[in-house]
N, CA, C and O atoms as CSV, one atom per row, in Angstrom:
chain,resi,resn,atom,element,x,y,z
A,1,UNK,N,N,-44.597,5.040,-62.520
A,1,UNK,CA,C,-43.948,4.837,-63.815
A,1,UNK,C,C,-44.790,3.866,-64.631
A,1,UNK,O,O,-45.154,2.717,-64.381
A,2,UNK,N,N,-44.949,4.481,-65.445
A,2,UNK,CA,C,-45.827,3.368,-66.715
A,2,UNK,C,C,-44.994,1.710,-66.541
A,2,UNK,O,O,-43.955,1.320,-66.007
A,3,UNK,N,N,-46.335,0.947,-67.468
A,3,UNK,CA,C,-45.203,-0.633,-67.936
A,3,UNK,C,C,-44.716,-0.568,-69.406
A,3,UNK,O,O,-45.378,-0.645,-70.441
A,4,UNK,N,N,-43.443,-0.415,-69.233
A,4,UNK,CA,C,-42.903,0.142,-70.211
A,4,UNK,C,C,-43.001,-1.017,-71.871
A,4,UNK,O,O,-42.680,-0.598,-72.984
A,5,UNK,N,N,-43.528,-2.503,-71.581
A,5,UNK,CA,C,-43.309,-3.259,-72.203
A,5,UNK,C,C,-45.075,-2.908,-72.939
A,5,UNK,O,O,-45.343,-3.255,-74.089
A,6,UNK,N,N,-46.198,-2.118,-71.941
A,6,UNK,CA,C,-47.335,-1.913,-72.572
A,6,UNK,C,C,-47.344,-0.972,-73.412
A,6,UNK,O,O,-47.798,-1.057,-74.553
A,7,UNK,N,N,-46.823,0.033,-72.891
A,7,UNK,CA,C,-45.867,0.945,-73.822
A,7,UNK,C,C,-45.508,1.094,-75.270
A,7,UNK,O,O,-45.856,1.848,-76.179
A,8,UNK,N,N,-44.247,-0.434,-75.067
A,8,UNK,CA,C,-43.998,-0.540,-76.216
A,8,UNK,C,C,-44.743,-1.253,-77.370
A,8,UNK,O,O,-44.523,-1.177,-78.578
A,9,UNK,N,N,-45.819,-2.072,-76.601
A,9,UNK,CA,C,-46.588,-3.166,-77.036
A,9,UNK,C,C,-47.350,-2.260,-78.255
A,9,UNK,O,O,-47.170,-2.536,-79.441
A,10,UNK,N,N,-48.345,-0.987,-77.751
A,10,UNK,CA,C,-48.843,0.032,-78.012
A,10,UNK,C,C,-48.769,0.749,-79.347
A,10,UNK,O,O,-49.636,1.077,-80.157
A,11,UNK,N,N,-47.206,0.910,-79.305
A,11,UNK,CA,C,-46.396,1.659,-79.811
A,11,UNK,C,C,-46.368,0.494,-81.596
A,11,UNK,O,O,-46.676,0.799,-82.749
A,12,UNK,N,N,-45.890,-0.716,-81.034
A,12,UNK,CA,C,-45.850,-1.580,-82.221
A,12,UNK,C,C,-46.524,-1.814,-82.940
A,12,UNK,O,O,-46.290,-2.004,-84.134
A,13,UNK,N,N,-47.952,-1.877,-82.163
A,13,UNK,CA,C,-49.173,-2.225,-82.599
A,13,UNK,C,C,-49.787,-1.617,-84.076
A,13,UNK,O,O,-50.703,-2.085,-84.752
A,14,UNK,N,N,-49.001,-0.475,-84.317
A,14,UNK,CA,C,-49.021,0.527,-85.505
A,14,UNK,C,C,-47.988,-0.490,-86.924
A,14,UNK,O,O,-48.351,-0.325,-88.088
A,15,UNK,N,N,-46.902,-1.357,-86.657
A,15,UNK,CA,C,-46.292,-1.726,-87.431
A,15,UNK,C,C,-47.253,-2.810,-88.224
A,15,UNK,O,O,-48.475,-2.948,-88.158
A,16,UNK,N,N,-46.161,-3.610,-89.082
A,16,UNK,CA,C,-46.673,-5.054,-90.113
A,16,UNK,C,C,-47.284,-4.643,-91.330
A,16,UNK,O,O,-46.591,-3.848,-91.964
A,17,UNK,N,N,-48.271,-4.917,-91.799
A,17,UNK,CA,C,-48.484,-4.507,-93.168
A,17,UNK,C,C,-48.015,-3.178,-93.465
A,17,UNK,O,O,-47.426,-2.976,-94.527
A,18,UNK,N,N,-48.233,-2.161,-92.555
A,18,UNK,CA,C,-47.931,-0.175,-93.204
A,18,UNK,C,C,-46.032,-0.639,-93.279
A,18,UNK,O,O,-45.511,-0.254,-94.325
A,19,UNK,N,N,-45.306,-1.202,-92.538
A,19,UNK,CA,C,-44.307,-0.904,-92.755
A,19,UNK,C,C,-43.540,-1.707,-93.744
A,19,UNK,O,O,-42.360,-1.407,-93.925
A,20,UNK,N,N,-44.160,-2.860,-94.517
A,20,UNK,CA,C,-43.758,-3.317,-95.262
A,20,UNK,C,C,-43.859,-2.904,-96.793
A,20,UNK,O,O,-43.057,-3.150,-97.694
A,21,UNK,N,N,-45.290,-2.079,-96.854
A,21,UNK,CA,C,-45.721,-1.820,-97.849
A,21,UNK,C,C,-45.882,-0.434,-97.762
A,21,UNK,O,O,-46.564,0.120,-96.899
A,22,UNK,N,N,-45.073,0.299,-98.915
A,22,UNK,CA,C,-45.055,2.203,-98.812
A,22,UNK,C,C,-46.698,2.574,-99.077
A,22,UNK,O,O,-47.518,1.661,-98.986
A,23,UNK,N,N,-47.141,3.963,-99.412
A,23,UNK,CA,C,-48.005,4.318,-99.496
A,23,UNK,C,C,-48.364,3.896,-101.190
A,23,UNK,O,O,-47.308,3.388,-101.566
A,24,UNK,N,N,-48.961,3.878,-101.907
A,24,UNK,CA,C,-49.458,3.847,-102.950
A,24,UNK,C,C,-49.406,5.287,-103.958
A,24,UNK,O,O,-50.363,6.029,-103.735
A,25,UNK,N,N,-48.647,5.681,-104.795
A,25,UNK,CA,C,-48.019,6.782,-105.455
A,25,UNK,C,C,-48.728,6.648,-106.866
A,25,UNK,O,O,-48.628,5.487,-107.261
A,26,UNK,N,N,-49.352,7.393,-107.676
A,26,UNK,CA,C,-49.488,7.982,-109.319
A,26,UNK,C,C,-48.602,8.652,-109.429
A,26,UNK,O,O,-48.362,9.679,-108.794
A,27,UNK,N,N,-47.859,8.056,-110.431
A,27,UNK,CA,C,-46.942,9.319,-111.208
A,27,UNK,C,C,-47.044,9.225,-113.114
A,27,UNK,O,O,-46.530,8.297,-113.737
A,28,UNK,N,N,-47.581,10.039,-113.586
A,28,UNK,CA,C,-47.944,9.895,-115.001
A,28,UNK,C,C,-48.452,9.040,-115.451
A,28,UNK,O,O,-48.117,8.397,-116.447
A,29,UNK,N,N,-49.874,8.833,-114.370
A,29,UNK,CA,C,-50.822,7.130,-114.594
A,29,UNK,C,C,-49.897,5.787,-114.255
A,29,UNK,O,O,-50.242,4.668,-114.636
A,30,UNK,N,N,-49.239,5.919,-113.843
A,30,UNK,CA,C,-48.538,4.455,-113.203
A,30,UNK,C,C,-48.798,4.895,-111.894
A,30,UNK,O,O,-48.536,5.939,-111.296
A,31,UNK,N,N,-49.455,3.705,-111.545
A,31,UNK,CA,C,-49.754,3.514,-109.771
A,31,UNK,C,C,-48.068,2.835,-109.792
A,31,UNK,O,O,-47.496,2.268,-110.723
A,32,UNK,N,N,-47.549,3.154,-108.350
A,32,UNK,CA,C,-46.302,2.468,-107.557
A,32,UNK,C,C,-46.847,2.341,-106.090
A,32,UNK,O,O,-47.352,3.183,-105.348
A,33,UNK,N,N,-46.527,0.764,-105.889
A,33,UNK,CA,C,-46.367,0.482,-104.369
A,33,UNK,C,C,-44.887,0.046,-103.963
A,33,UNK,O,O,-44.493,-0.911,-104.630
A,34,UNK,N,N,-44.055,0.486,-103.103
A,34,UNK,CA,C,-43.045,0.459,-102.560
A,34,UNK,C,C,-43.318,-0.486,-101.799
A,34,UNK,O,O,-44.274,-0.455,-101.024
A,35,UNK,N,N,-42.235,-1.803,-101.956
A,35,UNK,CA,C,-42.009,-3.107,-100.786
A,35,UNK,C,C,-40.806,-3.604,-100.403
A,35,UNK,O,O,-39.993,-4.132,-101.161
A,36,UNK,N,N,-40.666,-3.417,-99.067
A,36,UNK,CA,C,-39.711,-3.480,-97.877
A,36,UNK,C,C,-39.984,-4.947,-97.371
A,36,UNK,O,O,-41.094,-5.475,-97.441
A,37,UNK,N,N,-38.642,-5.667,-96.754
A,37,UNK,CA,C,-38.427,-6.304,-95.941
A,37,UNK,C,C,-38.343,-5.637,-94.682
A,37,UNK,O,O,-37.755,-4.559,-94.600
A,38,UNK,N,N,-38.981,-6.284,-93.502
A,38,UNK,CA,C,-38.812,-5.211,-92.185
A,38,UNK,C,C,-38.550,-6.310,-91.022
A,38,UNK,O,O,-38.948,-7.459,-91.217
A,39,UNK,N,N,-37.923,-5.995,-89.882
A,39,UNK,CA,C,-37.690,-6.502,-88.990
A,39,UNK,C,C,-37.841,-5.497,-87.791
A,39,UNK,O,O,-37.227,-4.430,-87.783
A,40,UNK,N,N,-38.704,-5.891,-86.757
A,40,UNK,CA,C,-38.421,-5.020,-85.657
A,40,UNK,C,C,-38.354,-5.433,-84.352
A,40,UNK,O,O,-39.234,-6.267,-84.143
A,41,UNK,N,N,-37.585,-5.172,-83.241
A,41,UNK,CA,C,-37.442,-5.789,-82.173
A,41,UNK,C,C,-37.523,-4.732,-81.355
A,41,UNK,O,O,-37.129,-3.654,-81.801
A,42,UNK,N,N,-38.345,-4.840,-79.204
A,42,UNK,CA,C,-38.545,-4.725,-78.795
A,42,UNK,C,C,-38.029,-5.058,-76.971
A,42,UNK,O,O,-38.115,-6.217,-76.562
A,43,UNK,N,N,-37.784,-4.517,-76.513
A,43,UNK,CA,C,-37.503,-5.227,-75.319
A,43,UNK,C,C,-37.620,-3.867,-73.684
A,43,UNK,O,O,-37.072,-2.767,-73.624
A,44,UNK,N,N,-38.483,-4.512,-72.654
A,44,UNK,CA,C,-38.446,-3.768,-71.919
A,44,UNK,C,C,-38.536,-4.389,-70.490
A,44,UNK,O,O,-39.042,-5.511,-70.473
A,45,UNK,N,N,-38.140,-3.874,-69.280
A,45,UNK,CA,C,-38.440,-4.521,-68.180
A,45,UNK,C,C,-38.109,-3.265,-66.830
A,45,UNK,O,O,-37.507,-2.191,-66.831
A,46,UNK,N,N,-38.943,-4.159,-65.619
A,46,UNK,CA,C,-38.380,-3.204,-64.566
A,46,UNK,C,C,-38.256,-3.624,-63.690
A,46,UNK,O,O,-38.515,-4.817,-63.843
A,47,UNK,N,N,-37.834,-3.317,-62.115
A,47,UNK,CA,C,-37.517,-4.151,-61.291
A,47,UNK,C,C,-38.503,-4.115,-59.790
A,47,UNK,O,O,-39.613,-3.623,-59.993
A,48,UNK,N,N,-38.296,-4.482,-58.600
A,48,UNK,CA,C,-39.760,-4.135,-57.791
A,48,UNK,C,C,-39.846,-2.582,-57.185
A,48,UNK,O,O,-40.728,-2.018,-56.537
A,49,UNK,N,N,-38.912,-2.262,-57.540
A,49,UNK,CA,C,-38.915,-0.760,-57.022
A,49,UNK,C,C,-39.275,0.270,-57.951
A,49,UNK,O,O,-38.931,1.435,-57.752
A,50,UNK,N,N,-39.964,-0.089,-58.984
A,50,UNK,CA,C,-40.139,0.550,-60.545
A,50,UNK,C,C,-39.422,1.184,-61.323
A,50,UNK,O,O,-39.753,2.027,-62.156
A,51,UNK,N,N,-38.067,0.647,-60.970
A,51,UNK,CA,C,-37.179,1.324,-61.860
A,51,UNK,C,C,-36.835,0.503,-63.192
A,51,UNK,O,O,-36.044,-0.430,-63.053
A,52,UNK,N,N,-37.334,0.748,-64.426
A,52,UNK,CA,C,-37.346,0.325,-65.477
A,52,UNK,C,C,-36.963,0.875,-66.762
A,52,UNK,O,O,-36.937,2.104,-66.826
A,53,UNK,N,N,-36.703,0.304,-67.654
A,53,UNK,CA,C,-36.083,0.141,-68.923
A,53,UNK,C,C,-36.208,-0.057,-70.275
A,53,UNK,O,O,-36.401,-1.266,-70.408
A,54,UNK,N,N,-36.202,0.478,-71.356
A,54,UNK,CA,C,-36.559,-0.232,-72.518
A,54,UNK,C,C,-36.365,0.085,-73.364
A,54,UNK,O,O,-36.227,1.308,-73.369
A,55,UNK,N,N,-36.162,-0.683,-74.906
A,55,UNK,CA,C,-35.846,0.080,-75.721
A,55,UNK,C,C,-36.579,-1.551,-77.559
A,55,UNK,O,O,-37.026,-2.676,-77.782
A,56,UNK,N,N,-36.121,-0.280,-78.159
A,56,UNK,CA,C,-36.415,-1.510,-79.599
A,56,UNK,C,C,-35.664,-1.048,-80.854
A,56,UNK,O,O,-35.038,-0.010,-80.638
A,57,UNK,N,N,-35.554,-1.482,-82.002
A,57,UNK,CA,C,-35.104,-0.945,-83.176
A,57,UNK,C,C,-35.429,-1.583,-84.242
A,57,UNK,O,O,-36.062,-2.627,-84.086
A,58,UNK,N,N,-35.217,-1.306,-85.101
A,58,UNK,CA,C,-35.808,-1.855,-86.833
A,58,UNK,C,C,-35.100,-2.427,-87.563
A,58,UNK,O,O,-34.317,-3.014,-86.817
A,59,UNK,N,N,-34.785,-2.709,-88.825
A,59,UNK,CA,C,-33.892,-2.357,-90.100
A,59,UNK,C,C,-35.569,-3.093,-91.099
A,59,UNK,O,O,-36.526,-3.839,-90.890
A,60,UNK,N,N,-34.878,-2.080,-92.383
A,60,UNK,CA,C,-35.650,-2.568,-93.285
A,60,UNK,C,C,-34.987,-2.780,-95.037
A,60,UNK,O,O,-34.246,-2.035,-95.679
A,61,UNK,N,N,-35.299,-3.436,-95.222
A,61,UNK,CA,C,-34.434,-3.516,-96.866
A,61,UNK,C,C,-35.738,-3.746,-98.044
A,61,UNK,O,O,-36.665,-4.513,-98.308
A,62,UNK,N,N,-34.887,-2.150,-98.649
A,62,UNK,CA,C,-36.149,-1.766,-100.021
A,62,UNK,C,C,-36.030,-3.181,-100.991
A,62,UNK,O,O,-34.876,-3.539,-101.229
A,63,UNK,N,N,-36.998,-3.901,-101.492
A,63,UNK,CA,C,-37.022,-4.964,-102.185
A,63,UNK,C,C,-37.344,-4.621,-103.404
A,63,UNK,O,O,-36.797,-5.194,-104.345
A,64,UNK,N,N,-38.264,-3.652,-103.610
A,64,UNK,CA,C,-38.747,-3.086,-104.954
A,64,UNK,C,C,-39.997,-2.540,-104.950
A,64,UNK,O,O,-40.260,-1.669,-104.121
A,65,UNK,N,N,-40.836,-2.919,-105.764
A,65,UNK,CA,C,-42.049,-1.929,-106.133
A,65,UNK,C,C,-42.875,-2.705,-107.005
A,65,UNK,O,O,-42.193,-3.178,-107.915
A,66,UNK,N,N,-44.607,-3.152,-107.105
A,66,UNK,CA,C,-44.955,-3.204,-107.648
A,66,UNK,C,C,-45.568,-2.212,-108.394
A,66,UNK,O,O,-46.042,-1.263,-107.769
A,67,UNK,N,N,-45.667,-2.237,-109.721
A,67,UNK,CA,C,-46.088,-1.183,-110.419
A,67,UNK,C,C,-47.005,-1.758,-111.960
A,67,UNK,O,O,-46.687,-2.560,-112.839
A,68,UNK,N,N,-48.170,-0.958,-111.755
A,68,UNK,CA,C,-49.173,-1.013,-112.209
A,68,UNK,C,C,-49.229,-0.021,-113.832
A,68,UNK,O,O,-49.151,1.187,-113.604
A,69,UNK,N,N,-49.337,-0.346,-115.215
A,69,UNK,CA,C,-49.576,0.012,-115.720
A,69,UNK,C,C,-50.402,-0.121,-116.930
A,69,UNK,O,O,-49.999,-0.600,-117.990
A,70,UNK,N,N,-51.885,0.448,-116.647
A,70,UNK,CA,C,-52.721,-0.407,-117.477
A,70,UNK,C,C,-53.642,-1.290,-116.382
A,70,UNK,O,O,-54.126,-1.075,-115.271
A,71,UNK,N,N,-53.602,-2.500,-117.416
A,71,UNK,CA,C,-53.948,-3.816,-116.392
A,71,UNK,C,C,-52.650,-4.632,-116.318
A,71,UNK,O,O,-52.829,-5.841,-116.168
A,72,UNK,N,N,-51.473,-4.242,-116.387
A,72,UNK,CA,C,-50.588,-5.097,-116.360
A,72,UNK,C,C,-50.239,-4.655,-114.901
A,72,UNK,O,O,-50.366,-3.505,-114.483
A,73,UNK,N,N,-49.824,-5.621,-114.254
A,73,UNK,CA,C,-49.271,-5.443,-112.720
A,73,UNK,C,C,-48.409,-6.112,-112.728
A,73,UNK,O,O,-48.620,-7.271,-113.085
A,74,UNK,N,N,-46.687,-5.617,-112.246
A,74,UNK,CA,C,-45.615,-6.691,-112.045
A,74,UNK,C,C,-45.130,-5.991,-110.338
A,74,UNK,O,O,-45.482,-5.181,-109.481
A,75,UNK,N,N,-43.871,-7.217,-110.741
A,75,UNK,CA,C,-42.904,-6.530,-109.380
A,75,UNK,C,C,-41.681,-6.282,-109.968
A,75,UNK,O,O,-40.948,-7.102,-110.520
A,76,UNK,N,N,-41.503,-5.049,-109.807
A,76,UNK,CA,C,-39.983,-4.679,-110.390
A,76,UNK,C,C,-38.891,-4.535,-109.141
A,76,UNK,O,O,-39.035,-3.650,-108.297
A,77,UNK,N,N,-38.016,-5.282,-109.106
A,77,UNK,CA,C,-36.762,-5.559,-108.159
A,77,UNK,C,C,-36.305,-4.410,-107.870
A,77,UNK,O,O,-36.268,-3.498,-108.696
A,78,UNK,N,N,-35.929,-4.310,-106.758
A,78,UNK,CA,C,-34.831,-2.744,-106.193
A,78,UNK,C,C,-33.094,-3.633,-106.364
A,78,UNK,O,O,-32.689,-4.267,-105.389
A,79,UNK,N,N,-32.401,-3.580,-107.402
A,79,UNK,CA,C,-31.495,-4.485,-107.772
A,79,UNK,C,C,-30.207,-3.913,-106.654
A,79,UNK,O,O,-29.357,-4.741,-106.325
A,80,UNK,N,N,-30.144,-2.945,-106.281
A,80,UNK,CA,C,-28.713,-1.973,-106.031
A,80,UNK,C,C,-29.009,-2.760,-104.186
A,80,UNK,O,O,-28.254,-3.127,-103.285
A,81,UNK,N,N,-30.322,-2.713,-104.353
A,81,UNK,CA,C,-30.500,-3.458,-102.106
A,81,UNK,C,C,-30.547,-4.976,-102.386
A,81,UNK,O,O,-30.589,-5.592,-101.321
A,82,UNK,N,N,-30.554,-5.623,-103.256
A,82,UNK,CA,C,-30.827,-6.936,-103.475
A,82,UNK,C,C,-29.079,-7.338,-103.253
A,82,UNK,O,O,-28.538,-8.134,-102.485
A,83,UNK,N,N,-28.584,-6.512,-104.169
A,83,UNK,CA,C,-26.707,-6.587,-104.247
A,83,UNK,C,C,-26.078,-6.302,-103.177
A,83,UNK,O,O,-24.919,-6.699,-103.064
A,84,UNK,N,N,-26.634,-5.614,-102.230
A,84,UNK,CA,C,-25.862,-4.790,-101.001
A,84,UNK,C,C,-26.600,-6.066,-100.327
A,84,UNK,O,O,-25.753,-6.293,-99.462
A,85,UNK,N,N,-27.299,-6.762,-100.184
A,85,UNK,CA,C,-27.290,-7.993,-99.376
A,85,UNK,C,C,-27.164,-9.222,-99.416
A,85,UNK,O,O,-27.058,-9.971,-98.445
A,86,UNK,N,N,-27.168,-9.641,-101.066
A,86,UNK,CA,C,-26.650,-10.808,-101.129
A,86,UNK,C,C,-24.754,-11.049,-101.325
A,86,UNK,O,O,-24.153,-12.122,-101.269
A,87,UNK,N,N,-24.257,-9.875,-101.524
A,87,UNK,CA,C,-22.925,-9.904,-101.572
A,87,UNK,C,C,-22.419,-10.443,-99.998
A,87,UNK,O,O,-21.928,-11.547,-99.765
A,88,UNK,N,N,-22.620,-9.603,-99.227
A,88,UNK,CA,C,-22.257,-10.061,-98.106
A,88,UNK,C,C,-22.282,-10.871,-97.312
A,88,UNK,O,O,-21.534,-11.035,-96.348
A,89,UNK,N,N,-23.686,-11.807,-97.862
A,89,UNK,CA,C,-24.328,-12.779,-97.435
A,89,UNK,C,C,-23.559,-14.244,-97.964
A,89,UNK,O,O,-23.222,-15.255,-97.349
A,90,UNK,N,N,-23.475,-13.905,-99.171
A,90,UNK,CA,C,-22.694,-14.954,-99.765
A,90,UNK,C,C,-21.369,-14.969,-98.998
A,90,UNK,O,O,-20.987,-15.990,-98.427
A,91,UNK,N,N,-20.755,-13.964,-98.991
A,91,UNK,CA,C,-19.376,-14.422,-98.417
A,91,UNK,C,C,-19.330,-14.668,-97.058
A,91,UNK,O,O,-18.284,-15.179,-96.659
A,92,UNK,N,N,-20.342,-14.397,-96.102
A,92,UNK,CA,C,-20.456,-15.017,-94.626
A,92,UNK,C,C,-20.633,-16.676,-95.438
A,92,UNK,O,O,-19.687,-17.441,-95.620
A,93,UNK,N,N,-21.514,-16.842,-95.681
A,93,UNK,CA,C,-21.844,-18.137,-96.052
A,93,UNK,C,C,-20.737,-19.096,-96.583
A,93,UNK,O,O,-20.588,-20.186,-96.031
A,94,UNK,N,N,-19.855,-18.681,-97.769
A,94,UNK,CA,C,-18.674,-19.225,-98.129
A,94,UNK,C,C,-17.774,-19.317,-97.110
A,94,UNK,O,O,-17.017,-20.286,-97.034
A,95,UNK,N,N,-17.764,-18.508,-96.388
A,95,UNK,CA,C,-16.621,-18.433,-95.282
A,95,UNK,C,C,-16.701,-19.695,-94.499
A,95,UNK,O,O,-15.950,-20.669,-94.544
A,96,UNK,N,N,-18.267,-19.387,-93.425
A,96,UNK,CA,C,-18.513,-20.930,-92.467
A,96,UNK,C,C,-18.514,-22.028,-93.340
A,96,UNK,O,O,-18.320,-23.093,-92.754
A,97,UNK,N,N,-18.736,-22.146,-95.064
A,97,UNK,CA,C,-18.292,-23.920,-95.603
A,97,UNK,C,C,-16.780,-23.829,-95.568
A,97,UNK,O,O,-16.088,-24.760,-95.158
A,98,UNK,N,N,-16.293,-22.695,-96.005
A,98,UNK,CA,C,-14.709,-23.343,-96.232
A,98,UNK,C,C,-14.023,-23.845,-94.802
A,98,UNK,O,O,-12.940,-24.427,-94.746
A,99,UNK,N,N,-14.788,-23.539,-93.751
A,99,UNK,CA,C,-14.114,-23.692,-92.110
A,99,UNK,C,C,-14.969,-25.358,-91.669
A,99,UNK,O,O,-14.594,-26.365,-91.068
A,100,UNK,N,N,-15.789,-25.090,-92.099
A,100,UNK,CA,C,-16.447,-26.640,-92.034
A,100,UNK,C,C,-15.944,-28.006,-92.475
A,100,UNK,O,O,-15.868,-29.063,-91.848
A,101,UNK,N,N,-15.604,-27.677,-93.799
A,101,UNK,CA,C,-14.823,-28.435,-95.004
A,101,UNK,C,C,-13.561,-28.876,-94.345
A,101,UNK,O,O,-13.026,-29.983,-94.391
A,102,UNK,N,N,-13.266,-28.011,-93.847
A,102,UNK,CA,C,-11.353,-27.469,-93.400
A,102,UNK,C,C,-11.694,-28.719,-91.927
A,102,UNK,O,O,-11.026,-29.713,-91.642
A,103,UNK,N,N,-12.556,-28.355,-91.450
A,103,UNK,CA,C,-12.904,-28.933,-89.823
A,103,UNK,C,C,-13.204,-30.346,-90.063
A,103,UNK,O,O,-13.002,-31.197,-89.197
A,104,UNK,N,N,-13.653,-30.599,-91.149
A,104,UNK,CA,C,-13.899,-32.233,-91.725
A,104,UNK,C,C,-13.087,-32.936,-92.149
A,104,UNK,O,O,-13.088,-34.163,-92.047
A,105,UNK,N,N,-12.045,-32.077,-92.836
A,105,UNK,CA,C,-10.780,-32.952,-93.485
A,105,UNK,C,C,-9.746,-33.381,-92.171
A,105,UNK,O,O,-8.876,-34.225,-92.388
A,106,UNK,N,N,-9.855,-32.868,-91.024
A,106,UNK,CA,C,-8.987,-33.365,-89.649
A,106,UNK,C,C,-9.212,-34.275,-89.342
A,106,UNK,O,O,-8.651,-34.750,-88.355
């Protein structure tokens, strides 16, 4: 049985810059580059009899796009993934002060 952690090592070795940054697109003379937040995790092991295990997974959140037109180059925001994560974020966050606050006034 293979080592499944070389494996995966292998396998990763393909991620980091390609997965953060999309391919580079023209569409009616505007260059677009697509940019992601990415996270990826990994984990594998086996035991002395080679029976082993492993696995990994991702998430990534579209951030936006720089886009080129001319000589002007900006970054234009992906606003709709910016909202789908700071909403939720905020209210985890409000939540643990109001329990903190609450835990301080005792």
């Amino acid at each position: 049985m293979p080592n499944i952690a070389l494996e995966l090592g292998k396998q990763s070795a393909s991620l980091g810059v390609k997965s953060a940054y999309g391919a580079q697109e023209d569409v009616d003379g505007i260059r677009v580059i697509p940019v992601a937040l990415t996270w990826t995790g990994f984990g594998g092991g086996s035991d002395e009899s080679g029976n082993g295990g492993g696995g990994g997974g991702g998430y990534a959140i579209p951030l936006g796009a720089y886009v080129r037109r001319g000589d002007d180059l900006r970054f234009e925001p992906n606003i709709v993934s910016f909202l789908a994560v700071a909403i939720p974020f905020v209210c985890v966050v409000g939540r643990a002060l109001s329990r903190v606050i609450r835990a301080l006034k005792k």
